[in-house]
LUMTOR-308833 format. One line per 8 residues: for each residue x, y, z of N, C-alpha, C, O. Coordinates in steps of 0.05 Angstrom, whole numbers, always signed. Each point is the difference from the previous one (the first is absolute). Example, Ala and Ser with C-alpha at 12.3 -4.5 7.8 and 13.67 -1.06 7.14 Angstrom:
REM residues 2
+264 -114 +156 -18 +24 +0 +18 +24 +0 +21 +0 +13 | -28 +21 -27 +16 +24 +1 -15 +22 +14 +10 +22 +4
END
This chain:
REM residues 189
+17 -23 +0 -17 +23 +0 +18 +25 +0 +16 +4 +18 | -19 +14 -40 +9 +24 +8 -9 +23 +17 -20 +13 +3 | +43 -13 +8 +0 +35 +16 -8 +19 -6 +15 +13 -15 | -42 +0 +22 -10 +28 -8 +14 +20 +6 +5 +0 +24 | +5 +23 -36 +9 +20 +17 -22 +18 +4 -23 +4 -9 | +39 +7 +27 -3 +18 +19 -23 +26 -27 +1 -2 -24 | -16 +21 +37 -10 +12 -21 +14 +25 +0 +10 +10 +20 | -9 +0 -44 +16 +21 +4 +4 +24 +11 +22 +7 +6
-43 +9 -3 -13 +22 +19 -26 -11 +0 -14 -18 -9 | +16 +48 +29 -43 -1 +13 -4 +28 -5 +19 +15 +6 | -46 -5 -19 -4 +19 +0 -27 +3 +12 -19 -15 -3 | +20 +43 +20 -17 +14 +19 -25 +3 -5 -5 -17 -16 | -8 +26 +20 -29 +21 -10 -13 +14 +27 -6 -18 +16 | +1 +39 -9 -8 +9 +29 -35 -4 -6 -11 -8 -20 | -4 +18 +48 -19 -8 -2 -13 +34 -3 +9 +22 +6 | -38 -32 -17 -14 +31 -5 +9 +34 +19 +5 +24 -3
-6 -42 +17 +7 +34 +9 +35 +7 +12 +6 +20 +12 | +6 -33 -15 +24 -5 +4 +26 -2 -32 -3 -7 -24 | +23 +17 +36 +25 -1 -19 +15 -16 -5 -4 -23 +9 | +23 +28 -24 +23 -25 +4 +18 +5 +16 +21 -14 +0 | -23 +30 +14 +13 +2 +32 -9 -7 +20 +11 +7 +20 | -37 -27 -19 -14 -7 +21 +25 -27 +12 +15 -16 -11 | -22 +22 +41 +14 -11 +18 +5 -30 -6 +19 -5 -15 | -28 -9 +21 -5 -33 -6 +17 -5 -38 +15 -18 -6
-25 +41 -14 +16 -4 -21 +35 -1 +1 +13 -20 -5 | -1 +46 +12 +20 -7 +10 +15 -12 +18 +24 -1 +0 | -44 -14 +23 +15 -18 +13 +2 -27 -12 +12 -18 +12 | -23 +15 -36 +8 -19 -6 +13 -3 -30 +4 -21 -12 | +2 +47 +3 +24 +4 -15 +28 -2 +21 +15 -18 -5 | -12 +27 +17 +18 -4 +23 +12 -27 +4 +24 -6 +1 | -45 -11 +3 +1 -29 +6 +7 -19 -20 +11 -22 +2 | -20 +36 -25 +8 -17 -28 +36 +4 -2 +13 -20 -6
-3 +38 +11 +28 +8 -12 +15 -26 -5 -7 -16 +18 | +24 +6 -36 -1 +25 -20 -15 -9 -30 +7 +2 -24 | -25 -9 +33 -29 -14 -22 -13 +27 -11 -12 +13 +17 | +12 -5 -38 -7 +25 -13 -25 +1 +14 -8 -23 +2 | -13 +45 +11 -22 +5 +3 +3 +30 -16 +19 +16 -2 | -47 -16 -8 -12 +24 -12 -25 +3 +18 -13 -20 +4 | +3 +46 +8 -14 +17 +2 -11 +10 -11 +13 +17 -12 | -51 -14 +3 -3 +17 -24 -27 +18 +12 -13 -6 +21
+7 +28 -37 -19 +15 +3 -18 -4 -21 +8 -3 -23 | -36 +2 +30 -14 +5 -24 -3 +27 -11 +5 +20 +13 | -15 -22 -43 -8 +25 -9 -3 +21 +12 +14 +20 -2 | -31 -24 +16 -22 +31 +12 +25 +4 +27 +18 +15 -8 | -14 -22 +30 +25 +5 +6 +21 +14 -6 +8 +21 +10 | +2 -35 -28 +32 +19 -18 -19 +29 -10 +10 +23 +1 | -32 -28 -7 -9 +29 -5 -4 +17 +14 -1 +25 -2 | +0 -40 +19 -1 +21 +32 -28 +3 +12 -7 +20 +13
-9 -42 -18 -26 +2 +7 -3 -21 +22 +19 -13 +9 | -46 +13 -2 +0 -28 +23 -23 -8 +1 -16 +16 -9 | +4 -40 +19 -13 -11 -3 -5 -26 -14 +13 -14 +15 | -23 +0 -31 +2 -30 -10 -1 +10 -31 -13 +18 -10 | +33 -40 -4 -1 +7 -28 -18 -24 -6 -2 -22 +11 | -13 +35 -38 -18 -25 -9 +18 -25 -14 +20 +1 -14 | -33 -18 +22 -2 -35 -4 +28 +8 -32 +25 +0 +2 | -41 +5 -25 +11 -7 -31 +24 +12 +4 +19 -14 -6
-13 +44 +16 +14 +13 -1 +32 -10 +19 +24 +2 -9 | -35 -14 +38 +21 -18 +8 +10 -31 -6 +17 -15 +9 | -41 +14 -33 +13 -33 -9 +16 +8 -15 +22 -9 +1 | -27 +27 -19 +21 +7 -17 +31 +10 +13 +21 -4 -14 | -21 +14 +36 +22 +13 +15 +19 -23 +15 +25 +0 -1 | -41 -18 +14 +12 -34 -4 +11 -11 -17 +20 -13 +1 | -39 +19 -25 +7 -30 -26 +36 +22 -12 +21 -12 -3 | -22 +39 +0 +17 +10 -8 +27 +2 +17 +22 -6 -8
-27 +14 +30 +25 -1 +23 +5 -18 +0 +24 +0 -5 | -32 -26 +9 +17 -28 -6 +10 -4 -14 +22 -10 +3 | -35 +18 -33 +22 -7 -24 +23 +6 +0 +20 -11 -9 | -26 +44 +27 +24 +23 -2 +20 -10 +16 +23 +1 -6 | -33 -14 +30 +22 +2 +15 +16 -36 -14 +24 -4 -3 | -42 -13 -2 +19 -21 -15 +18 +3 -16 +20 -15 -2 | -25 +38 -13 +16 +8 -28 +25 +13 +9 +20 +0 -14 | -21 +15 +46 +20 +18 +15 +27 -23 +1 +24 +3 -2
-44 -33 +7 +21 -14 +21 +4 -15 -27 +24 -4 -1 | -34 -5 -18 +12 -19 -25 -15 -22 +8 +9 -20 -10 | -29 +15 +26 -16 -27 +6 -24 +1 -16 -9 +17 -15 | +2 -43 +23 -33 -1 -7 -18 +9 +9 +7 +3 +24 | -35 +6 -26 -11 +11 +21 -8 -31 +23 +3 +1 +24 | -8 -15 -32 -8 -24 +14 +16 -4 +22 -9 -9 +21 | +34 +17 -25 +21 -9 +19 -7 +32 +31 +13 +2 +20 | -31 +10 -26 +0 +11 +23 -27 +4 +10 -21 -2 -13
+22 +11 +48 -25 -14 +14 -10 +30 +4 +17 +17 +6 | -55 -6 -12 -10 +19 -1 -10 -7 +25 -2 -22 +10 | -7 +60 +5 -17 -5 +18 -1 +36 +11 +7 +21 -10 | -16 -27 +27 -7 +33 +23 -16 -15 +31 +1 -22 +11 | -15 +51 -8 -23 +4 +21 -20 +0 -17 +0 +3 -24 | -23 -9 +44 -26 +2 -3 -7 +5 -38 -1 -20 -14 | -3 +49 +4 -14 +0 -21 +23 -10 -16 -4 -19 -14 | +30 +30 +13 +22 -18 -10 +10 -21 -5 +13 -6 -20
-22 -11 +47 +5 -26 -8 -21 -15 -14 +1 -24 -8 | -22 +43 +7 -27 -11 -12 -6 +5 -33 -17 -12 -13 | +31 +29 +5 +8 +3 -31 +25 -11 -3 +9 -3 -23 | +4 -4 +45 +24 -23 -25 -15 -20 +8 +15 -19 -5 | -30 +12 +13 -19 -31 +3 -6 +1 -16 +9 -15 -17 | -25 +31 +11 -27 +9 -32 +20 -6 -22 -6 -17 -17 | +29 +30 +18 +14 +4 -29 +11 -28 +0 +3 -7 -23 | +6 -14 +42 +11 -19 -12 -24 -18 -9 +3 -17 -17
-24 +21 +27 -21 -21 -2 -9 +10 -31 -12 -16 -13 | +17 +38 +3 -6 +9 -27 +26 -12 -17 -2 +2 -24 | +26 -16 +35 +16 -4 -28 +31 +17 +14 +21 -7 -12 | -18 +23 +29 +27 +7 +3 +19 -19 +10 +0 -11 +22 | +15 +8 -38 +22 -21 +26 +15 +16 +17 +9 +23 +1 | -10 -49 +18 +19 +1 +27 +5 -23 +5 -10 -20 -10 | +35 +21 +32 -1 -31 +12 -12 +3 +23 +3 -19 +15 | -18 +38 -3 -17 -14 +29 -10 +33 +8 +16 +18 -8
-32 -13 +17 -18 +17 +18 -2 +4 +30 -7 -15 +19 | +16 +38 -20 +10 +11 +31 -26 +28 +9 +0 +25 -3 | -16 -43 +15 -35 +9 +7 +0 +10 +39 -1 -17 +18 | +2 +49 -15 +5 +9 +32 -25 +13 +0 -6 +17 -17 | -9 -27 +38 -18 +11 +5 -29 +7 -27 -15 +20 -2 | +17 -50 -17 -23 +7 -15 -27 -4 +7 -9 -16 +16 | -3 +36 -35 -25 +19 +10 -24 -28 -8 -14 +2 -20 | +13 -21 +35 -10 -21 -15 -34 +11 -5 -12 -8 -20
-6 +33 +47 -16 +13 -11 -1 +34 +12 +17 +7 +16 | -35 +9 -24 +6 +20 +13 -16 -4 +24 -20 -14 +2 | +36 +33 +26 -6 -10 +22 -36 +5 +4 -12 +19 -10 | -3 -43 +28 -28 +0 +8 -13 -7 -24 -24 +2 -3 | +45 -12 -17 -26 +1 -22 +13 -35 -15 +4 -4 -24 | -2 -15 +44 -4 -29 -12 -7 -10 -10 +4 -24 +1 | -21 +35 -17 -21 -13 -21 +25 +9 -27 +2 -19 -16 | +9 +33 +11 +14 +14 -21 +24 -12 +1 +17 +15 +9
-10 -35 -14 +22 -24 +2 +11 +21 -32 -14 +8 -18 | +51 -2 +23 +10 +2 -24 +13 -28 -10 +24 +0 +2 | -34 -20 -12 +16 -25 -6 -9 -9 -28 +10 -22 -6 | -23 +32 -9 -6 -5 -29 +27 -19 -9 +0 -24 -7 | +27 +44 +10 +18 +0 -22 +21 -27 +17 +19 -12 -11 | -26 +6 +37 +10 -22 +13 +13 -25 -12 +23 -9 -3 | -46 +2 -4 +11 -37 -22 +9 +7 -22 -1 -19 -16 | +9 +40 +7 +17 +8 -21 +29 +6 +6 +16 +7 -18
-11 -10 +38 +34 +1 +20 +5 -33 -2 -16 -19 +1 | +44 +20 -4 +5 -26 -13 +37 +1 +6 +19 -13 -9 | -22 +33 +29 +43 -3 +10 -14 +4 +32 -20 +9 +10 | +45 -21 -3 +2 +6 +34 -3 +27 +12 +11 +21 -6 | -25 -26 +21 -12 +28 +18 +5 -5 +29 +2 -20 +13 | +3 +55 -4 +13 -12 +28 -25 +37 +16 +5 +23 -8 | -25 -28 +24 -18 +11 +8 +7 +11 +26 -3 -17 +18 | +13 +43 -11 +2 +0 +26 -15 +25 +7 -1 +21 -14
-15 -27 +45 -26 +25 +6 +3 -1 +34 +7 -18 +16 | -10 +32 -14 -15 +1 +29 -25 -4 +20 -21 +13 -2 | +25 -31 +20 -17 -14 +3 -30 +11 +10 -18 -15 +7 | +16 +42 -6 -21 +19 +5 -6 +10 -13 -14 +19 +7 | +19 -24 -47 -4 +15 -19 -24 +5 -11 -13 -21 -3 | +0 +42 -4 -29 +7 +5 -7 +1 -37 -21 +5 -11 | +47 -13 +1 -13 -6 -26 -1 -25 -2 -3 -6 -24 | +4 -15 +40 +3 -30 -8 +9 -19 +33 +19 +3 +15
-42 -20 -16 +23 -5 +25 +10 -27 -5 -6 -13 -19 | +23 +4 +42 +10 -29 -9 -12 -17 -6 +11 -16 -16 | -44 +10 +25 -12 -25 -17 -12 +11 -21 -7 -17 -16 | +0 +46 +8 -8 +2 -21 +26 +3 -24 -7 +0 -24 | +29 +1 +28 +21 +4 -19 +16 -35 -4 +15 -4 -19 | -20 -13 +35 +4 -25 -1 -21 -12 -12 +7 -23 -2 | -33 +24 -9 -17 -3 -19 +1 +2 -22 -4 -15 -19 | +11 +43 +23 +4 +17 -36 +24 -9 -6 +1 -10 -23
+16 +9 +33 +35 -20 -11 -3 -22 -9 +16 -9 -16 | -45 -12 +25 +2 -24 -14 -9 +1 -36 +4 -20 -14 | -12 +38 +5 -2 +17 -27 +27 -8 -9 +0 -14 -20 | +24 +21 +30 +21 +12 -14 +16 -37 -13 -1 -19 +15 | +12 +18 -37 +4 -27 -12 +27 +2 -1 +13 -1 -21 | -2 +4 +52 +29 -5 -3 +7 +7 +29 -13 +17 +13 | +32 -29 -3 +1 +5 +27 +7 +26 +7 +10 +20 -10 | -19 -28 +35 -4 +31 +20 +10 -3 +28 -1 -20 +13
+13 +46 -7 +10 -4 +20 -9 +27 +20 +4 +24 -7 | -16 -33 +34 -10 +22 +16 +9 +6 +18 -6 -17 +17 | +19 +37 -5 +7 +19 +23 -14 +16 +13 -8 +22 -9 | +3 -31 +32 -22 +21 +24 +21 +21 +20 +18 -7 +15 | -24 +23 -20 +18 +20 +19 -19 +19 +21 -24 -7 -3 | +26 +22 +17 -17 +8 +27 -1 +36 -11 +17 +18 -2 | -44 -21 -3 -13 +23 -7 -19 -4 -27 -9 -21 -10 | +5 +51 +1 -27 +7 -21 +14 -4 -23 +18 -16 -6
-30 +32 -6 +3 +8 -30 +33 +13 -10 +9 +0 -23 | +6 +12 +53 +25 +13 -15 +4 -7 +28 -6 +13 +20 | +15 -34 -20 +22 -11 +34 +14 +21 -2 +6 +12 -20 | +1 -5 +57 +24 +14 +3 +20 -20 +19 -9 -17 +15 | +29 +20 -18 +20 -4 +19 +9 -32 -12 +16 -16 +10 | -29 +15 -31 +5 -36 -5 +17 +0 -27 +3 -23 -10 | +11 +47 -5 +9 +1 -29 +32 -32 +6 +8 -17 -16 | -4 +20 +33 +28 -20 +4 -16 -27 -7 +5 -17 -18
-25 +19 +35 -19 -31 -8 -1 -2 -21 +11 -19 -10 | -23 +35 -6 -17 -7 -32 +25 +6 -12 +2 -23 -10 | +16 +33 +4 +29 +4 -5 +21 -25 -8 +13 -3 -21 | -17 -13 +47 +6 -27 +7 -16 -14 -21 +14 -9 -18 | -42 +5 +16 -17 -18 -5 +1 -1 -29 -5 -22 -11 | +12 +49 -9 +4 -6 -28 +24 +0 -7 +3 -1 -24 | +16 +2 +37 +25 -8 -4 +8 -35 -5 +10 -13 -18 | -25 +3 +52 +3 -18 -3 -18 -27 -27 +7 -22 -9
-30 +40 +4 -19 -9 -27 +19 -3 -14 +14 -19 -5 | -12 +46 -5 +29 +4 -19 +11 -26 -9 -3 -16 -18 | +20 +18 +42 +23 -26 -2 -15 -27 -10 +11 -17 -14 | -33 +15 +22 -14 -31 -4 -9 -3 -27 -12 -19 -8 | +18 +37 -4 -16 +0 -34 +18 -18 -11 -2 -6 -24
END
């Protein structure tokens, strides 16, 4: 059997109301060294705006920053693992389940619905994920909680891997944990 390597970077995505300076992002660029991580902003962001960029507009900002940044390093895009926070990690979900490659999905704190409103499951694009996924949330998260996000994961057609850490929607004090926890994913690809 051959040896998979290692993938070649991970690239970021922050979550709606947040940058690519959000805390938990760079602690685990930090943790990667010296494994290329990219950080990215969406559209409306770099423009200097705030708020959530629509759905088309950030698949496109995915499907293209990947290419970009594969083309930076001379790889394939396959060979590297997409992901973010919340709405971030939830359009590189979307975009690989549409056809982008990666080798695996790095999912913090996804918005599995918006909070109080469980009936509004985001998992359409679920059984269309087909690389390793590694899910890490907090275990008080008011968009999803552990048995409802261990439901919606059995959707996904390729293994998964889940991390509970102590808090909501944007843990504090836990970035070393989740830090730890996709590093060590990382390595297992």
């Amino acid at each position: 059997m051959a040896h998979r390597r290692r993938p070649t970077a991970l690239q970021l995505w922050p979550g709606a109301g947040a940058d690519r300076t959000h805390h938990t992002l760079v602690a685990i660029e930090g943790s990667l060294a010296p494994t290329p991580v990219q950080r990215c902003d969406f559209p409306n962001r770099r423009a200097g705006k705030k708020g959530p960029e629509r759905a088309p507009v950030a698949l496109a900002a995915v499907r293209d920053e990947a290419a970009a940044l594969a083309a930076s390093l001379g790889v394939s895009p396959a060979s590297l693992v997409l992901g973010g926070r919340s709405f971030g990690g939830r359009m590189c979900s979307m975009a690989v389940a549409a056809g982008v490659p990666a080798a695996g999905l790095v999912l913090l704190s996804y918005p599995l619905h918006p909070p109080g409103r469980h009936d509004r499951l985001r998992v359409a694009h679920l059984p269309e994920i087909t690389v390793p996924c590694l899910f890490v949330a907090g275990d008080r998260d008011p968009f999803g909680s552990p048995a409802e996000v261990r439901r919606a994961l059995r959707l996904v057609r390729a293994p998964v891997t889940q991390v509970w850490v102590r808090g909501g929607h944007d843990p504090r004090g836990v970035d070393d944990e989740i830090a730890a926890a996709v590093s060590t994913w990382i390595d297992s690809l």
